[in-house]
N, C-alpha and C positions, 0 to 999 in steps of 0.2 A: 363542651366548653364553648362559651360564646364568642370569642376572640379567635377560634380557629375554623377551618372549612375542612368536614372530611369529604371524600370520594369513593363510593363505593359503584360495585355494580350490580344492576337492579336484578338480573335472575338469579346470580351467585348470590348476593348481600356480603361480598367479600368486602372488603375493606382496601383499597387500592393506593390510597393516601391520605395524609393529614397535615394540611400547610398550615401552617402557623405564622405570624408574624404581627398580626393585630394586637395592639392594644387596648381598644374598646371591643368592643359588641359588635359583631358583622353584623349590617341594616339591608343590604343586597349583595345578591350576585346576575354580573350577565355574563352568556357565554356568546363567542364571536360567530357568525354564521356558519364559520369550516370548521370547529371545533376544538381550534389550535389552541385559543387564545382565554383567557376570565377575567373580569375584572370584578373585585369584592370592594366596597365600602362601608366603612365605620364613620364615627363623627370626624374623625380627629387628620383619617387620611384612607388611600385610595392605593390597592394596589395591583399591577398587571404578573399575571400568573400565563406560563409555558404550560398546557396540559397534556404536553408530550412526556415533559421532566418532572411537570410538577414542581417547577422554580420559579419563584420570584426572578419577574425580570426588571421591571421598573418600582418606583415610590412617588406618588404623589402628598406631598406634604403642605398644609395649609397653617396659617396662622388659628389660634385657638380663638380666636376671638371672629374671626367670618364661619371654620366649620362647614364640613360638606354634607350635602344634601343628599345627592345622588349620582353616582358617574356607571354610564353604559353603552355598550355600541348601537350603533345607526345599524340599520335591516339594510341589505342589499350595500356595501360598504366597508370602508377599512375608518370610519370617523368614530371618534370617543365623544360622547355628549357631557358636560360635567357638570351640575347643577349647585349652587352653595346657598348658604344660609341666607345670603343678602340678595336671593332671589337674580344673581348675574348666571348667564349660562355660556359655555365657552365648549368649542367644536376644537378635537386635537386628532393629529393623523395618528393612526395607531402604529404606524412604523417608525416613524420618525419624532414622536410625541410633539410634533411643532403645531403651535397654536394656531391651528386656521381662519377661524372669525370668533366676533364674540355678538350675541344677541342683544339689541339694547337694552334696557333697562325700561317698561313706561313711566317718565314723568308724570303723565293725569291719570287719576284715580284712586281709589284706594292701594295699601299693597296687599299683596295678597299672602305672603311667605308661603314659597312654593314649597308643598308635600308629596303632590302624587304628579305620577308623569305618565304621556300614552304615547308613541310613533306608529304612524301608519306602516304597513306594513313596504310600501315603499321607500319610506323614509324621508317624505318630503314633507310631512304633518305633524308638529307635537304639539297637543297638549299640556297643560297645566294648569293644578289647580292647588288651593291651601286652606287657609287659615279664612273662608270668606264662601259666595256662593258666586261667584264671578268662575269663570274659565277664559285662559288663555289661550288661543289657536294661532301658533307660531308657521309661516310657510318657510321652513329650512333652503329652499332654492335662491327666494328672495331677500331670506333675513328679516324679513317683516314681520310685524303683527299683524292676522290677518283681520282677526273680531274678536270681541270679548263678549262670551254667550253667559247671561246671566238665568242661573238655574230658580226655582221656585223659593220662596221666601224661606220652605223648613229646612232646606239645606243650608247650613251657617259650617259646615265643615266639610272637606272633600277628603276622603282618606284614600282611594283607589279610585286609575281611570285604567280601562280596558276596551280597547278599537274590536268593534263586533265585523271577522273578516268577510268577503266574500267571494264564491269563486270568479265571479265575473264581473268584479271590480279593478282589477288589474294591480291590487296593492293599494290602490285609493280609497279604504274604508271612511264610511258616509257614518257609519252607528259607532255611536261612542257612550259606553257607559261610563254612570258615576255614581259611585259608592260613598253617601253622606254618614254624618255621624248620626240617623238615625235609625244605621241597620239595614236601609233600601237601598236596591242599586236601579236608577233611572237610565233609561236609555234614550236618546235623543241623534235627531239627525244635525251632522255638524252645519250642513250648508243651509236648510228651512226652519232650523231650531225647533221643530216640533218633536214634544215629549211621544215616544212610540208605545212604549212601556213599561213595568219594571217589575221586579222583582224582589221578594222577601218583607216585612212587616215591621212594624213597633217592635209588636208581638215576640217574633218570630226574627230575630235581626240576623244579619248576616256580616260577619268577622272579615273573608276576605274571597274574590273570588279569582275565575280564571277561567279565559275562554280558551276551549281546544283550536289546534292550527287551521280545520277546515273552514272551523266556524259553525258545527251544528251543534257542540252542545255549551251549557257552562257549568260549571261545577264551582259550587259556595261551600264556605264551611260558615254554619249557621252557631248562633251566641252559645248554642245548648251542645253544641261538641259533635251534631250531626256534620253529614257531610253528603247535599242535594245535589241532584244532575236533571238540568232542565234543555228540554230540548228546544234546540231556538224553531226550528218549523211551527211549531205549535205555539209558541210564544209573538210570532211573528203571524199568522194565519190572521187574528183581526183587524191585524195594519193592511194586510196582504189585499183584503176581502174587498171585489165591488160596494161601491153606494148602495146605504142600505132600498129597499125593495119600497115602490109606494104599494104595493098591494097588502092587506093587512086580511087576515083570516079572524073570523070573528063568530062564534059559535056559542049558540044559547042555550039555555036548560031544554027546553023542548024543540030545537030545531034542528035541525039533518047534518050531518058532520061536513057533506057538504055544501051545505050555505056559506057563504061568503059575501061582504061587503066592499065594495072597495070604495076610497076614499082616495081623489086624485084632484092635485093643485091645477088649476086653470095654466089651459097653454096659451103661453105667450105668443102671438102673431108678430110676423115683421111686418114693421113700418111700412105704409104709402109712402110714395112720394107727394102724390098731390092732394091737394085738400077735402075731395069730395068723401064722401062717404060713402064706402064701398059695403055692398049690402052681402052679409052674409048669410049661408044656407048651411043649415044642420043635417048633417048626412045620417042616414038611419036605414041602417040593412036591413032588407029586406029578410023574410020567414023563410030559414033554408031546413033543409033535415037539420035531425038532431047527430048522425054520424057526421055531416061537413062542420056540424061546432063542432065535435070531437077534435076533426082534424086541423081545423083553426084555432083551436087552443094551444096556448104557449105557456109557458111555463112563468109562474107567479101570476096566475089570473089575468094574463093580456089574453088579446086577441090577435091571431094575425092577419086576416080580414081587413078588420078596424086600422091595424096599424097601416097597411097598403092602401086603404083611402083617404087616410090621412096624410100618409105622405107623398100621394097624387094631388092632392088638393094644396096642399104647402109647399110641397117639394124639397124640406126638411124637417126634422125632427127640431125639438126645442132642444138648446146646448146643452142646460140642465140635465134632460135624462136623456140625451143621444147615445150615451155609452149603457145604460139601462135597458134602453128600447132594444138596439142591436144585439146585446148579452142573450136579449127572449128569443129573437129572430129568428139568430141561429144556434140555439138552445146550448149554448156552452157547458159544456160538463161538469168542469172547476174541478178538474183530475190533480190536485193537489200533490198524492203518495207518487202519479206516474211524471208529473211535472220536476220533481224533487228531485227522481231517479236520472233522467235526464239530466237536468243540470249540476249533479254529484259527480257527473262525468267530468264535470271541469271543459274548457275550451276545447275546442275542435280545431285539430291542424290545418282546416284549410280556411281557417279567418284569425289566427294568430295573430298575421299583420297586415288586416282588415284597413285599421287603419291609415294605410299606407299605401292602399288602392282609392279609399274613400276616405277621404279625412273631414272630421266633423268638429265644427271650433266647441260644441257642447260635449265634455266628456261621461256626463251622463248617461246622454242617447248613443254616446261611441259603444260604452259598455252596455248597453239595452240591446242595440243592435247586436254586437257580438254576442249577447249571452241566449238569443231568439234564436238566430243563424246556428249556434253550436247547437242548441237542443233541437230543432229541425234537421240538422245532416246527423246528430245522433238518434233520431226515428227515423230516416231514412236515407241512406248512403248516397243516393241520386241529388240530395239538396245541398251536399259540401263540393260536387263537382260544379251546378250550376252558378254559373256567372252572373244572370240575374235574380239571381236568385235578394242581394241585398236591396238591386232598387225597387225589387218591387214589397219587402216589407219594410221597409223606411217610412213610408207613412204610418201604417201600423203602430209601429214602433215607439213614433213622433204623440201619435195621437194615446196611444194604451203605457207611457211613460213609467208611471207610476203603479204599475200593476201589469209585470212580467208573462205572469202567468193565462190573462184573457190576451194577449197581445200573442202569445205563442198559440192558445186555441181558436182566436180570429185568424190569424194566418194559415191555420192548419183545415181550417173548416175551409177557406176561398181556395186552397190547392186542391181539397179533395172535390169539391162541389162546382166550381167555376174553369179549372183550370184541368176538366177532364181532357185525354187524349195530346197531352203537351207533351209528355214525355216518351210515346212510342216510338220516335224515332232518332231519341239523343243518342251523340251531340248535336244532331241538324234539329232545324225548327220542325215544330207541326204541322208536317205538309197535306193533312187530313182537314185541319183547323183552316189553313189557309186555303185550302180548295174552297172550302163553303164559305169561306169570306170572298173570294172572286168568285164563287156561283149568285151572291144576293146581289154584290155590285152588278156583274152583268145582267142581275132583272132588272134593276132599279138604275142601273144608268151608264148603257151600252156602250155610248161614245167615250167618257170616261176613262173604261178600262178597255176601249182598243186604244184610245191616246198613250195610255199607260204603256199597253204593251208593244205600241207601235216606237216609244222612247226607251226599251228597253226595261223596263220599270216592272221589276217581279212583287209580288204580296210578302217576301220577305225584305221590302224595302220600306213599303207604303203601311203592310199589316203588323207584321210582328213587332217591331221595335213598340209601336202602342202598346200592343197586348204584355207583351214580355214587363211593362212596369205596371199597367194596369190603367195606364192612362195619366197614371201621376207622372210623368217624367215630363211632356208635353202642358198639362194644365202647370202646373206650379211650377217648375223649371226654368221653361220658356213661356215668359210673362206675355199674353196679348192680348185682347179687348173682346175677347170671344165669351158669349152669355153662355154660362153653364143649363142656364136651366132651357134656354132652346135647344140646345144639345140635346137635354135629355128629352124634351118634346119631340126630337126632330127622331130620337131611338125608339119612341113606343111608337110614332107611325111607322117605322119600318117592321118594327116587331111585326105590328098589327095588319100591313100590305102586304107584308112577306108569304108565298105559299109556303104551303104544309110540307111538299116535296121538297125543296130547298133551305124549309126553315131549319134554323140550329136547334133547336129543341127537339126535333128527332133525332140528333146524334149523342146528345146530351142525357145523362141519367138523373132521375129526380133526386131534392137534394136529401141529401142522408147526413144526417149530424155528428159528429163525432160522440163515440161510444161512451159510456161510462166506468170509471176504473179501470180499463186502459184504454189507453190509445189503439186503434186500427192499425192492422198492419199495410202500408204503404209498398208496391210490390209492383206498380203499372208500370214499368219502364225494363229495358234491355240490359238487365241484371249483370250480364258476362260483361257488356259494355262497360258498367258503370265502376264493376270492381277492377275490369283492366285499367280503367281510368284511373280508382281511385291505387290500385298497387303502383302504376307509375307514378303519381301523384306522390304516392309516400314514397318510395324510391329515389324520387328526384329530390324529394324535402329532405330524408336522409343523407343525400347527398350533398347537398345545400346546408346540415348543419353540419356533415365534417369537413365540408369546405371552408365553413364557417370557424370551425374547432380547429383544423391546423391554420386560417390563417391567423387565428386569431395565438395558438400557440406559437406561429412565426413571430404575429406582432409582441407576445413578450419577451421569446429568445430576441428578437430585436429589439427591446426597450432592455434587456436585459447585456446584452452585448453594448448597447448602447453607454449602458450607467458603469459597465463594465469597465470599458472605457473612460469612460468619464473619471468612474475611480481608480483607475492606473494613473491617467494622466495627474491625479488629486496626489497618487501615491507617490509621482515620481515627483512633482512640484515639494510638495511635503517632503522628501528624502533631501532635494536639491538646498530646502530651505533650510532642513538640520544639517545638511553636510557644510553650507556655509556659516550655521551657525558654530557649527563641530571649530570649523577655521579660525571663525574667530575668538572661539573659545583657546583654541589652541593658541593661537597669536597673544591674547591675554595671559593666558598662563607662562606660553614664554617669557613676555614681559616682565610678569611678576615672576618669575624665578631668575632674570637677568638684574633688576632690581632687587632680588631678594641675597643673589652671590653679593652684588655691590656692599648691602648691607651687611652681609655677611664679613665679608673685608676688611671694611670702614670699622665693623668690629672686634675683630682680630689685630688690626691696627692699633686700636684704642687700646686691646687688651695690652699687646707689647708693648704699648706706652706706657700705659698704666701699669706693668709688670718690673719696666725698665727706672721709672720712678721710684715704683717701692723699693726696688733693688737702690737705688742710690742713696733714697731715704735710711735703707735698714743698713748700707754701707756707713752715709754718714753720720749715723746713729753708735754707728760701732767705734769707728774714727774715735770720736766725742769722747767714749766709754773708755778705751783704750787711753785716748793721752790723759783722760782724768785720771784712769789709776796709776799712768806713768807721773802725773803729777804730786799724786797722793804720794807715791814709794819713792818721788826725787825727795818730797818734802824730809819725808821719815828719814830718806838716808840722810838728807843735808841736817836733819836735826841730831842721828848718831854719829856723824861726822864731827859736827860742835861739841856734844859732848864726850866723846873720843879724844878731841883735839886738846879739848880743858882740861881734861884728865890725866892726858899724855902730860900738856905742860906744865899743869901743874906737879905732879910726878915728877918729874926732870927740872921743874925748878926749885924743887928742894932737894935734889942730889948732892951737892956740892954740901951742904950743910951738915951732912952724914961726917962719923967718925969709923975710922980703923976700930975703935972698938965696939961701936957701936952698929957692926959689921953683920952681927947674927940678927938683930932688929932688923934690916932689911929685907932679911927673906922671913919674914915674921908672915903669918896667912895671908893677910891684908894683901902683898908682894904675889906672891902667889897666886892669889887671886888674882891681881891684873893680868900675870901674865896669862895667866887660863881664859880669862877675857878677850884678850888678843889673838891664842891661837883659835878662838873660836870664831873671832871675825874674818880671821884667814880663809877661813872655812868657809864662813860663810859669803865673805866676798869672790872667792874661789866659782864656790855654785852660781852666785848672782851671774856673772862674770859670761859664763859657760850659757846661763840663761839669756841673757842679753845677746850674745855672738847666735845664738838660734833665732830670735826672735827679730835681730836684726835681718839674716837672710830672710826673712817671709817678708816683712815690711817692705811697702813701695815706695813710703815716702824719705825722699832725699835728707830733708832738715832732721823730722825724729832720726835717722841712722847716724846721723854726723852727731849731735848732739849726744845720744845712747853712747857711742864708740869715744866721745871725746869722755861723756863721762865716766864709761867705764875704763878708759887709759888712767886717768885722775887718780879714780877710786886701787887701780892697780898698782900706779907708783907710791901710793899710803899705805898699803896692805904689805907693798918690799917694806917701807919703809920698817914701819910696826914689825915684821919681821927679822929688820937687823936688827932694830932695837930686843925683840923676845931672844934674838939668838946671843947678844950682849950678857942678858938678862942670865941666861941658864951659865955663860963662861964664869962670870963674876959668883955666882951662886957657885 
């Protein structure tokens, strides 16, 4: 699945986890130098992985429209680098994700849409390159752009950069390959921009590669699905190699294998100063045996004869071939397999912090020097305890720059051949050496060295510190108007006055060249010495790094008790500030609940108002309903009153008109009738009666009671009445 990362482990192939969380296509992974830590990118976003837990811990999320490029850590660091589509690049602290710089942008020039990215392995160098054949060289310390190296016309795309490391560049790798869209990967030095090499073809393309940590091999996976491993020694060996040879071998159908030609450019003379014409004479050696050419032969058809009257007659070599000349002289081997082997060992603990003894403003020649100095105390254990041992290859060094390897066999050739008997009495000087330097002065200039000794003045005052650099310390150091080349005139007369008995060439053994496919073993000094020296030596550096390891564990328990600190005090400002804010939340809420009883009340208030209203409302609604039906039933009664009344009088007004005989006619139905009428109003004024005295206790009002009570007194004294009348009524029947 492209959107997820699994984890397995490489000799098991177990399967250990499978984080998920992308939504595009994972484009990288980097993991953080302690192993803690990953960060994976896709287009869309970026995200920080625990490889303890195997949790997402953070999310980097971009707008779809800029899209990330590439996000990974810095080498030796806790910084995030994050690279995006609009070619901005922005440095984030990996603990704290806070944005620490961001890298300009260049205004002039093409753009480039960055693709591939490289850091040195120090972390103070990236690269970048894209869409173009430009590369950008960023200095991380200064946030600058440093140069923009533009690669050959056929590269029009950069799809991978890869920093080629080295042991003894201290993390500041110089070779930086670049992987074009046509399959080749070119390697170039960042700071000379010279193309060094490259690898893979049209033909023959190459998909993507990858340099191992030491830096010897690389390994490609090629278009065809192979998978190549190239070894950088051999890849590097014709970068590596002296100026080619003026001697050319040249051999014909019919002539001897060893015939030879040589064909050599006219030496350049230095200048006169004055105008005349200085007459030259052509030196021409004399007819020696044929075993002294033997032994005057040098290697590529010099001579060395020729060369030593040559450069008595000039008193240097031409610039052009001075490193050529000297390489025959002293016949350098160019022990390439035993050179390797030596500097595979990586630096040497007792020039670790070289510079720091000797500091040099060219970091070049710092790492030159150290990488010479390591491989010399790792062929002989005596050259990491010597002290001067750096000033006196520094010139070497200075001068063989560019080519490590004669730089290491020039040095190695002047200890074993020049600097015989210096080491029989370390750590003191060569007090053998010095004897026969105060045996030549005292031939050559008696007053001299009883002055000397008469002031106190031993030959490890006046001699060794010379010898001990070589004489460099003194000529170039200490600038002064002394002619080199009388010097050395004023050293072949003494060579040449000096007796035989006193001369140093009787102490001195002829010189012997260094060997071929290996180095000699180096063995001339007080072994027990040197190893006591150098066991104290590690002992005390042992000590000095866990001096170094607990102060430096002091100084994080102390940045750690520090921040510790810090974030107590954060915790307890922070507690202070929610517990005031807790107050005044709480004071708010009282508030609002002392405002909320008010309104509470206000509405309770209203209710009983509003409750006490409907109540009078629905009272005198009742009232209203009440005297309408007492109105309606006054009306009814006053209306059977009337007609009661009419009825009565009229009845009773025709009584009198009645006869004695006419006496059974009046109780005729009709009669009867009335009076059943009558006793039915009795009745029912009787009930009314009885109803009204009830209804009158419950009524509050004064006027209805008096009114009810007067009417029903009324309707009482009409009901006797009608009653004496019905009781009339029944005697007379």
């Amino acid at each position: 699945c492209f959107n997820s990362i699994m984890v397995t482990v490489i000799h098991t192939k177990q399967l250990v986890s499978w984080m998920r969380g992308h939504e595009g296509a994972v484009s990288s992974v980097s993991v953080h130098g302690s192993g803690r830590y990953a960060i994976s990118t896709s287009a869309d976003t970026a995200q920080l992985w625990d490889l303890d837990t195997f949790q997402r811990k953070r999310k980097l999320n971009v707008r779809q429209s800029v899209g990330i490029q590439r996000v990974f850590f810095l080498p030796l660091g806790n910084t995030i680098l994050s690279c995006f589509n609009d070619d901005s690049i922005f440095a984030w602290e990996s603990d704290t994700l806070f944005c620490k710089y961001q890298l300009p942008v260049p205004d002039e020039g093409p753009r480039i849409h960055y693709k591939a990215f490289a850091v040195t392995r120090d972390g103070k160098i990236l690269a970048a390159g894209g869409r173009s054949n430009l590369l950008h060289l960023w200095c991380l310390d200064t946030r600058q752009l440093l140069r923009v190296v533009q690669m050959p016309p056929k590269v029009r795309t950069v799809r991978q950069l890869e920093f080629l490391p080295d042991s003894f560049d201290g993390g500041a790798s110089q070779t930086l390959g670049v992987l074009s869209q046509d399959g080749v990967m070119r390697f170039i030095n960042i700071q000379t921009c010279k193309l060094l090499f490259n690898i893979g073809s049209h033909d023959d393309a190459i998909t993507s590669a990858t340099v191992s940590p030491n830096g010897r091999h690389i390994v490609t996976i090629m278009d065809n699905g192979s998978l190549n491993i190239y070894s950088v020694q051999c890849l590097t060996q014709d970068y590596n190699k002296p100026p080619p040879s003026l001697v050319k071998v040249v051999s014909g159908g019919e002539c001897s294998a060893l015939t030879m030609k040589v064909k050599s450019e006219g030496v350049q003379r230095p200048a006169k100063n004055s105008g005349r014409r200085v007459k030259t004479k052509v030196l021409r050696p004399p007819a020696v045996p044929m075993t002294e050419d033997k032994e005057n032969e040098l290697p590529d058809g010099l001579n060395k004869k020729r060369l030593v009257t040559l450069l008595k007659a000039f008193g240097e070599y031409p610039a052009k071939y001075r490193m050529f000349v000297w390489r025959s002289l002293l016949r350098l081997p160019e022990n390439h397999a035993a050179f390797s082997s030596l500097t595979d060992k990586g630096l040497h603990s007792a020039y670790l912090s070289i510079q720091e003894r000797y500091p040099i403003k060219s970091q070049k020649l710092q790492r030159g020097l150290q990488r010479v100095l390591s491989a010399l105390a790792h062929w002989a254990a005596i050259f990491g305890e010597t002290d001067y041992l750096p000033l006196m290859a520094f010139p070497f060094v200075k001068l063989f720059q560019n080519n490590p390897l004669l730089c290491f066999e020039v040095v190695a050739t002047t200890i074993v051949n020049w600097c015989q008997h210096w080491f029989e009495y370390f750590p003191n000087p060569p007090l053998n050496v010095l004897s026969m330097a105060e045996n030549v002065l005292a031939h050559h200039d008696k007053e001299l060295l009883q002055h000397l000794i008469d002031c106190g003045v031993t030959s490890q005052l006046y001699v060794w510190p010379l010898l001990e650099t070589l004489f460099s310390e003194y000529f170039f150091h200490h600038r002064n108007n002394l002619d080199i080349s009388s010097v050395i005139k004023e050293t072949y007369r003494l060579m040449e006055s000096t007796p035989a008995d006193i001369h140093p060439r009787n102490m001195l053994d002829d010189f012997q060249p260094l060997t071929r496919g290996q180095y000699p073993v180096f063995n001339k000094y007080p072994t027990y010495i040197v190893e006591y020296q150098s066991q104290e030596r590690e002992r005390i550096r042992q000590q000095e790094v866990d001096y170094l390891r607990e102060r430096q564990a002091v100084q994080e328990l102390r940045a750690k008790a520090v921040q510790r600190q810090a974030e107590d005090e954060a915790w307890y400002t922070q507690q202070e500030i929610l517990q005031q804010a807790e107050e005044k939340r709480r004071d708010i809420l009282q508030q609002e609940e002392s405002k909320l009883a008010e309104q509470r009340t206000r509405l309770t208030a209203m209710k009983r108002e509003l409750k006490v209203k409907e109540l009078q409302l629905m009272d005198a609604a009742r009232r209203r309903f009440l005297k309408q039906q007492q109105d309606q039933r006054l009306t009814e009664l006053h209306r059977l009153d009337e007609q009661i009344q009419r009825k009565v009088c009229f009845h009773f007004s025709h009584l009198p008109v009645f006869n004695i005989e006419r006496r059974d006619s009046f109780f005729q139905p009709s009669f009867y009738f009335v009076c059943n009428v009558m006793g039915c109003l009795y009745v029912l004024y009787f009930l009314f009666y009885n109803c009204d005295l009830a209804k009158i206790k419950q009524s509050s009002s004064t006027d209805t009671t008096t009114q009810s009570y007067t009417w029903s007194k009324t309707n009482i004294q009409s009901i006797i009445q009608y009653k004496q009348v019905y009781i009339q009524c029944e005697q007379i029947r």
